[in-house]
C-alpha positions as CSV (number, residue, x, y, z in Angstrom):
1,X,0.0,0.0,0.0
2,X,2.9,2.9,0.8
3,X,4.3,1.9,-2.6
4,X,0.8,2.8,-4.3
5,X,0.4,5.6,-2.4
6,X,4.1,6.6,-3.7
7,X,3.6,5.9,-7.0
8,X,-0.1,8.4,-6.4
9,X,2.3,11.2,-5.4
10,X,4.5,10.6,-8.5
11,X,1.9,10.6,-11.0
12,X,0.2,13.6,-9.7
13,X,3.2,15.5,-10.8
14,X,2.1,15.2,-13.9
15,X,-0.2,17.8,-13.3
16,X,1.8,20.2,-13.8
17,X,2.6,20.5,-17.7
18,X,-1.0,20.1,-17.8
19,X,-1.8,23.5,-15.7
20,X,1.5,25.4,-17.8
21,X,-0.7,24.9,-21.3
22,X,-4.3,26.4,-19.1
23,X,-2.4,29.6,-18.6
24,X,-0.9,30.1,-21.8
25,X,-4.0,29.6,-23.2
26,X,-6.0,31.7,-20.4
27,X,-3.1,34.7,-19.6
28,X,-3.5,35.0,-24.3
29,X,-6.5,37.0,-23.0
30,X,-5.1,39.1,-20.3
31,X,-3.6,42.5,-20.1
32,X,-0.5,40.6,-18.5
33,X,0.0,38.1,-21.6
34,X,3.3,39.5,-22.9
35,X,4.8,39.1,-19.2
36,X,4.0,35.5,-18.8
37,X,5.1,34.5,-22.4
38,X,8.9,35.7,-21.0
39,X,8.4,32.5,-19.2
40,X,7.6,30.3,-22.9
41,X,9.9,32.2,-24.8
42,X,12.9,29.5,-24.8
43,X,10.7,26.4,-25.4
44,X,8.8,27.9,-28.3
45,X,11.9,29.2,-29.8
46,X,13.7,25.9,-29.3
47,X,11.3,24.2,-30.8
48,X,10.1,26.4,-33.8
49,X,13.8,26.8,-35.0
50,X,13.8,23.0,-36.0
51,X,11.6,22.3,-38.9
52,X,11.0,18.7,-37.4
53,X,9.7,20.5,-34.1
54,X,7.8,23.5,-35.4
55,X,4.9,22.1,-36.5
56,X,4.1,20.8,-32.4
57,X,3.5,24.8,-32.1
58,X,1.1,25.4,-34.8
59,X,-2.5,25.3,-34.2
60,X,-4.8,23.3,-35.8
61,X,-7.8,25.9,-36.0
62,X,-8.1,29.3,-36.8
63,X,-7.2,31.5,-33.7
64,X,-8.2,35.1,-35.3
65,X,-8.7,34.5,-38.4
66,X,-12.9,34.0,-39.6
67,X,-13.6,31.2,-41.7
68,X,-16.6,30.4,-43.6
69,X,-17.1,27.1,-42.2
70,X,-19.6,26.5,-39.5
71,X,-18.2,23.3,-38.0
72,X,-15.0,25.0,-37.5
73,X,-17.3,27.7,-35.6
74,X,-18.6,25.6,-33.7
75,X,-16.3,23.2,-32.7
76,X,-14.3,26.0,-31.5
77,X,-16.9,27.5,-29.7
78,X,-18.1,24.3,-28.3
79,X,-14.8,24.2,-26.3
80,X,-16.2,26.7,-24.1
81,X,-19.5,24.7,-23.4
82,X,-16.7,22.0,-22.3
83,X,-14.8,23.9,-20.0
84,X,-17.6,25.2,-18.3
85,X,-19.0,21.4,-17.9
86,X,-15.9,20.3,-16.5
87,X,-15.0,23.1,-14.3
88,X,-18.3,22.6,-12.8
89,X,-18.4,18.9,-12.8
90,X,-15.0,19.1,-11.1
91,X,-15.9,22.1,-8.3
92,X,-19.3,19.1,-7.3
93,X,-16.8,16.1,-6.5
94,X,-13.6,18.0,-5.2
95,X,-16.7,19.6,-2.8
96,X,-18.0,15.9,-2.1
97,X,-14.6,14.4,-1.5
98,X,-13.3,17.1,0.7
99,X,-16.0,17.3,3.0
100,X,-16.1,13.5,3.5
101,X,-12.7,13.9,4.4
102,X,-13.4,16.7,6.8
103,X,-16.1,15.1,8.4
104,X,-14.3,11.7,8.2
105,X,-16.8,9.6,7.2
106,X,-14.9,7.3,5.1
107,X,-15.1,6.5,1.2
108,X,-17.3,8.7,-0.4
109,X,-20.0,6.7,-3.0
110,X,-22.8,8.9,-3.1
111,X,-23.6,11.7,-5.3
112,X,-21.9,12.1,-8.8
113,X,-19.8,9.5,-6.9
114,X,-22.5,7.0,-7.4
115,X,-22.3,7.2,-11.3
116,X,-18.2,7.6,-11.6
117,X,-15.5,6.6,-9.4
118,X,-13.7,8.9,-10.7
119,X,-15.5,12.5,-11.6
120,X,-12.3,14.8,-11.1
121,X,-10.1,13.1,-13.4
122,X,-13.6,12.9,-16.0
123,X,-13.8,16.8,-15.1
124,X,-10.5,17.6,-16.2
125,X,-10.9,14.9,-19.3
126,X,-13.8,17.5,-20.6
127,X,-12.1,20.5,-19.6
128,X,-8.9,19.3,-21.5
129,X,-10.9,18.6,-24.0
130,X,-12.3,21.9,-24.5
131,X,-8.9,23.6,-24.3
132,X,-7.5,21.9,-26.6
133,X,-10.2,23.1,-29.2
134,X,-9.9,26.6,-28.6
135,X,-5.9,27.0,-28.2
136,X,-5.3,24.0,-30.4
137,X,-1.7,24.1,-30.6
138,X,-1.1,20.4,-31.6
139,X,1.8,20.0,-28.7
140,X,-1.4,20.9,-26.1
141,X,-3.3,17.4,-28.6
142,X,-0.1,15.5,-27.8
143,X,-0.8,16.5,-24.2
144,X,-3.9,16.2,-23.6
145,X,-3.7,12.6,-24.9
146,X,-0.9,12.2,-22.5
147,X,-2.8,13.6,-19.7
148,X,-5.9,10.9,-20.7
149,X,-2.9,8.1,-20.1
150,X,-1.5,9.3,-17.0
151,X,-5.4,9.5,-15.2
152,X,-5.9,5.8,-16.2
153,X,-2.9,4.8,-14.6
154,X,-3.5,7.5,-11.7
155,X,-7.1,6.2,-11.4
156,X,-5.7,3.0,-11.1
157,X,-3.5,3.2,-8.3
158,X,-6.0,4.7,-6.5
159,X,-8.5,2.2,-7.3
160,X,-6.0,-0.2,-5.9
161,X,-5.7,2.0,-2.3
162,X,-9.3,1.8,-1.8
163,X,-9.5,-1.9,-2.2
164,X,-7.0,-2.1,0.6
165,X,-8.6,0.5,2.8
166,X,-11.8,-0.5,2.1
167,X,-12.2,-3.8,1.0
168,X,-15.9,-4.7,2.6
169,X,-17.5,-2.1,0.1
170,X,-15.4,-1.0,-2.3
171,X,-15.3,-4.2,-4.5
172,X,-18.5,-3.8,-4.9
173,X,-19.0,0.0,-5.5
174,X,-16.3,-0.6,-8.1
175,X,-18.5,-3.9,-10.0
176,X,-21.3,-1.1,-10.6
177,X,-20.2,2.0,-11.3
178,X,-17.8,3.3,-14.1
179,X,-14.1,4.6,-14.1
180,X,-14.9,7.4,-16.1
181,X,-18.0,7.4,-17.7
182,X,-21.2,5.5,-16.4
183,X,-22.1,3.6,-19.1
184,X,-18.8,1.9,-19.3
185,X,-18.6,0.0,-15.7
186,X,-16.5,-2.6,-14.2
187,X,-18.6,-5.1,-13.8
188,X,-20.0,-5.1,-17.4
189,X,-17.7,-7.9,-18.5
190,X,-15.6,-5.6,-20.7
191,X,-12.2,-5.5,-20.4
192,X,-8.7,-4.7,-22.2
193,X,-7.1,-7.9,-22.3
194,X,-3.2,-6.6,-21.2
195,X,-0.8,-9.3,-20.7
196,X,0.0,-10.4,-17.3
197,X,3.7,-9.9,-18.0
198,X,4.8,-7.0,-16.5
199,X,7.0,-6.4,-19.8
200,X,4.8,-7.3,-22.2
201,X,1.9,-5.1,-20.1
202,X,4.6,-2.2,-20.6
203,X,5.1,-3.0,-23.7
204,X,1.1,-2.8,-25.0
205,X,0.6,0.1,-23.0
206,X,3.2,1.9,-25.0
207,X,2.7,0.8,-28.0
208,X,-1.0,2.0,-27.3
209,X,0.2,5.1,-26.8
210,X,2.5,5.6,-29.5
211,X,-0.7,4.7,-31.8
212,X,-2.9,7.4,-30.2
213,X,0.1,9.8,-30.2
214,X,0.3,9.2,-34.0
215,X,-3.2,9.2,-34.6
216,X,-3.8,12.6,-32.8
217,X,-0.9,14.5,-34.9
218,X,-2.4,12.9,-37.7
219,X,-6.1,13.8,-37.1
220,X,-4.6,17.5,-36.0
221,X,-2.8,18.0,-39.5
222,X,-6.1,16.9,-41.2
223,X,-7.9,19.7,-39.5
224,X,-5.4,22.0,-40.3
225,X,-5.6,21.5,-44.0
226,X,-9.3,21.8,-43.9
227,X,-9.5,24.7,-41.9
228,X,-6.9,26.8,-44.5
229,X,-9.0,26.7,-47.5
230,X,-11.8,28.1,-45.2
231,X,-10.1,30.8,-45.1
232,X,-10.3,34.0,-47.4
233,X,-7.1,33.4,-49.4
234,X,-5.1,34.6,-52.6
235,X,-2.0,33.3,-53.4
236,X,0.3,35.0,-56.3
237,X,4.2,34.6,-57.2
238,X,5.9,34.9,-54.2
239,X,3.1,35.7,-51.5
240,X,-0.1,34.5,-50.2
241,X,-2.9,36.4,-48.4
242,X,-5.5,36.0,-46.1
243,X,-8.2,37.9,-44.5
244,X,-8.6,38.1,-41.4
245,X,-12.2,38.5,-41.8
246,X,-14.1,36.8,-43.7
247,X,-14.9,38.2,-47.3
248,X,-15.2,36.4,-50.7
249,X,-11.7,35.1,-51.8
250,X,-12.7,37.7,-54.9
251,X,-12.0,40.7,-52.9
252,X,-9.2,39.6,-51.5
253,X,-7.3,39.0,-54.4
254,X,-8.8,43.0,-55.4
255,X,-7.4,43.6,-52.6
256,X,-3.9,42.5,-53.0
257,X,-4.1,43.5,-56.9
258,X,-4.5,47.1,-56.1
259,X,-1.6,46.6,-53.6
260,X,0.8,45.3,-56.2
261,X,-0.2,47.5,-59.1
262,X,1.1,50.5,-57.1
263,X,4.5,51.5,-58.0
264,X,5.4,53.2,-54.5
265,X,4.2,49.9,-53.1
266,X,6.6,47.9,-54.9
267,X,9.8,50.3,-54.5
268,X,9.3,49.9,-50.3
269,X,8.8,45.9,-51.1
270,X,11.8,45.7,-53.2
271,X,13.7,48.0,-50.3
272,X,12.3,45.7,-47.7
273,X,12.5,42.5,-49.3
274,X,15.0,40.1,-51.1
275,X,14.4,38.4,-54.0
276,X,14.0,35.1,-52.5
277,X,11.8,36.0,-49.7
278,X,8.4,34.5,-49.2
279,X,5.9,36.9,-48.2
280,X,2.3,36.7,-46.3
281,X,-0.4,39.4,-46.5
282,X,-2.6,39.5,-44.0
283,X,-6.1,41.6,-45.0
284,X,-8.4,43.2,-42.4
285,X,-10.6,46.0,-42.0
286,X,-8.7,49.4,-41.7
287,X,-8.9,50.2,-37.9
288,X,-7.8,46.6,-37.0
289,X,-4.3,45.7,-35.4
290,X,-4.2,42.1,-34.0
291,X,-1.3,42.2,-31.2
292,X,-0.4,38.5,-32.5
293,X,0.6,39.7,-35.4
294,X,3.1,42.2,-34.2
295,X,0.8,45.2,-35.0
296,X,0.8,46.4,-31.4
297,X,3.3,47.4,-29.4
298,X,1.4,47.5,-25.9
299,X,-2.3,47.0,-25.0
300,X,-3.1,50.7,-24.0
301,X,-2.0,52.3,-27.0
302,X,-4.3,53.7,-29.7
303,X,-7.3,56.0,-29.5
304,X,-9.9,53.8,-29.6
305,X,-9.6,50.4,-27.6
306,X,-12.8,48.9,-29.3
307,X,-11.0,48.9,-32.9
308,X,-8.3,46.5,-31.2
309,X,-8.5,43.0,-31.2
310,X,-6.1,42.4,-28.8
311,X,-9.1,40.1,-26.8
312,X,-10.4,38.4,-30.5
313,X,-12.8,40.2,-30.6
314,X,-13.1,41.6,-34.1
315,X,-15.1,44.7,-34.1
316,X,-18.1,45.0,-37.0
317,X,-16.3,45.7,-40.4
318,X,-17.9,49.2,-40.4
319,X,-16.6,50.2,-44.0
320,X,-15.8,47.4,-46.4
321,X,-14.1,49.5,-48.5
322,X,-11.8,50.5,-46.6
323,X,-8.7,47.6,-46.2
324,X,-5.6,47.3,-44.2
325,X,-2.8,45.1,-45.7
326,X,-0.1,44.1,-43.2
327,X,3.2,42.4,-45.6
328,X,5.2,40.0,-43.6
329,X,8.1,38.3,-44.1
330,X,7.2,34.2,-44.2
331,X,9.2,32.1,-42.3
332,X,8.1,28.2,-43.3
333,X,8.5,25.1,-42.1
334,X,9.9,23.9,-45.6
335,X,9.9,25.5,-49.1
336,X,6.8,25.8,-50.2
337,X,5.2,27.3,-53.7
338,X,2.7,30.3,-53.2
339,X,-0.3,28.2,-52.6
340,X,1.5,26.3,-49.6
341,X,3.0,29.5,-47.9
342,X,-0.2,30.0,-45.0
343,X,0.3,26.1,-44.7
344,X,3.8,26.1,-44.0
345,X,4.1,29.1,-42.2
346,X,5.5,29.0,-38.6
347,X,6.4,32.6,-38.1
348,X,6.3,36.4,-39.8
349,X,8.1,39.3,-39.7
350,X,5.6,42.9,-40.6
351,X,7.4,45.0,-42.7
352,X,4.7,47.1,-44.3
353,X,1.4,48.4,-43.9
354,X,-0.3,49.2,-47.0
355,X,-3.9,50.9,-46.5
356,X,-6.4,50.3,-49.8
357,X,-9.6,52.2,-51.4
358,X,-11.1,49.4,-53.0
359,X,-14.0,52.1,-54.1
360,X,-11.7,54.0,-56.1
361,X,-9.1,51.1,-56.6
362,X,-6.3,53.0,-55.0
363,X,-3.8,52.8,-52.2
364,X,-4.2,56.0,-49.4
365,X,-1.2,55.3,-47.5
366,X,2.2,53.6,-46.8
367,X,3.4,52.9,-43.3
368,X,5.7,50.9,-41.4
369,X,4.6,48.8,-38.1
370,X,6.3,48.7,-35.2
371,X,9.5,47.8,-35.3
372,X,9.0,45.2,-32.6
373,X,5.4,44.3,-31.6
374,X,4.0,43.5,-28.2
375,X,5.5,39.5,-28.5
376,X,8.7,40.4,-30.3
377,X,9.8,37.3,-32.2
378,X,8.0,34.8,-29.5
379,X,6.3,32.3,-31.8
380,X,2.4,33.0,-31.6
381,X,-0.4,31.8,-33.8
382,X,0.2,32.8,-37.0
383,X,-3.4,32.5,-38.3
């Protein structure tokens, strides 16, 4: 029994990559953001300088760019509905567990306890989740998966202190209730047949793992190339553009046209650019900056707060007509033609703000960005 209860206190360690990915995903939204991504700088980096690695960092949705797919809408948003379910579900047994512990009365079987053994662990299952759908880097997939693993084996070793410390009712609270979920109980007669080997068991369990593993990066890079041609996108020699609202991919391409058919447009690019340099175009509404993409330099600046999406959330495009074209420097993941560049893209560099009349079909003015935006050169979402 101490060893179980040792190997508990290990495992519960692994906790704590789980709560790092929550906050980045939850301090994304704060005022205090570029001070806690200090702390991520050096993994993100590391990782996004390897073109093996860089894709763990990508997302697999959208996170401020629109789409015109309503699946990827509300798959997104149903992450919310998720983390709400858990969070809740979560706050009910650590309530139930604590006060039985408080009041001492022993192994606690009642309430959502009647249905699960296990409703803390299923809590932060959902929440996970959830998380994972709205900041969907794939390396927080591969962890979430993880995190599924290490609660099966956690829930095991617990299951296997409460048969010691209980053992005249908890063999039979464990035959009809569920680990997990409620439909799926012990004593239903299902069960995965491991080998009794302790090598062979590790070796199944692995090998499990390193199937799921595999089949979550696959399943992410699926949804990533459905979600791109969602997207508002032209693509041209050299460049590719998206809007960051959407619009029909018609008036994007306008857009860009207009943009490459003036001649004081092209001397900055050809000052600005080499020849060989791929090149992302990122289209919005005219009072838009987007702190991700480097268009901000703190969260208080600017005139109007409203006309920031700094939070996600885009104002109302209140004048169509009226387009901002931020040109980045592409850095991708492997050489890629124009089509490929938004799929393949792991970071960008602004280096030009072009705004665009597309009533009278002319550019209004040239500007530079900042030179360094809120995140500096810390690897965030690129779409």
């Amino acid at each position: 029994m101490e060893k179980t209860k040792k190997k508990s206190k290990w495992m519960n360690l692994a906790w704590f990559p789980y709560f790092l990915i929550l906050f980045e995903m939850l301090y994304m939204a704060t005022p205090f953001a570029v001070y806690f991504y200090s702390v991520y700088q050096f993994p993100l980096k590391f990782l996004n300088e390897n073109a093996l690695t860089a894709g763990l960092i990508q997302t697999v949705f959208p996170h401020f760019v629109e789409t015109n797919s309503q699946i990827i809408h509300w798959t997104v948003d149903s992450g919310w509905i998720l983390m709400v379910i858990g969070l809740c579900a979560f706050s009910v047994g650590f309530f139930q567990i604590y006060y039985a512990k408080f009041r001492k009365k022993g192994a606690v079987t009642g309430g959502i306890y009647s249905l699960i053994r296990h409703p803390q662990y299923a809590a932060w299952i959902l929440f996970g989740l959830g998380m994972a759908l709205i900041w969907s880097r794939l390396i927080v997939w591969i962890m979430y998966v993880s995190m599924i693993f290490i609660y099966y084996f956690l829930a095991r070793a617990e299951e296997k202190e409460c048969m010691e410390k209980f053992p005249e009712t908890y063999p039979a609270y464990f035959k009809k209730t569920g680990r997990f979920h409620p439909f799926f109980r012990s004593g239903s007669g299902f069960r995965i047949p491991f080998p009794k080997s302790p090598a062979f068991y590790t070796a199944s369990v692995f090998m499990i793992y390193v199937i799921s593993i595999t089949l979550t990066i696959l399943s992410a890079r699926v949804l990533r190339e459905y979600s791109i041609p969602c997207m508002s996108t032209a693509a041209g020699e050299g460049y590719m553009a998206v809007s960051l609202n959407y619009i029909p991919p018609e008036i994007t391409q306008k857009t860009v046209d207009i943009l490459l058919a003036d001649q004081r447009v092209k001397a900055r690019m050809d000052s600005l650019f080499t020849g060989g340099d791929a090149k992302i175009m990122y289209v919005m509404p005219q009072t838009w900056k987007v702190s991700e993409l480097g268009m901000t330099t703190g969260f208080n600046e600017g005139d109007d707060p409203a006309a920031r999406t700094v939070s996600h959330g885009n104002p109302e495009d209140v004048n169509p007509l009226k387009k901002r074209v931020l040109v980045s420097k592409a850095y991708l993941t492997e050489e890629s033609d124009s089509s490929d560049i938004l799929k393949n893209l792991k970071q960008q560099k602004p280096k030009l703000y072009v705004d665009i009349d597309l009533e009278t079909g002319t550019v209004t003015s040239i500007s530079l960005p900042p030179e360094e935006g809120i995140y500096s050169d810390i690897p965030v979402p690129v779409f």
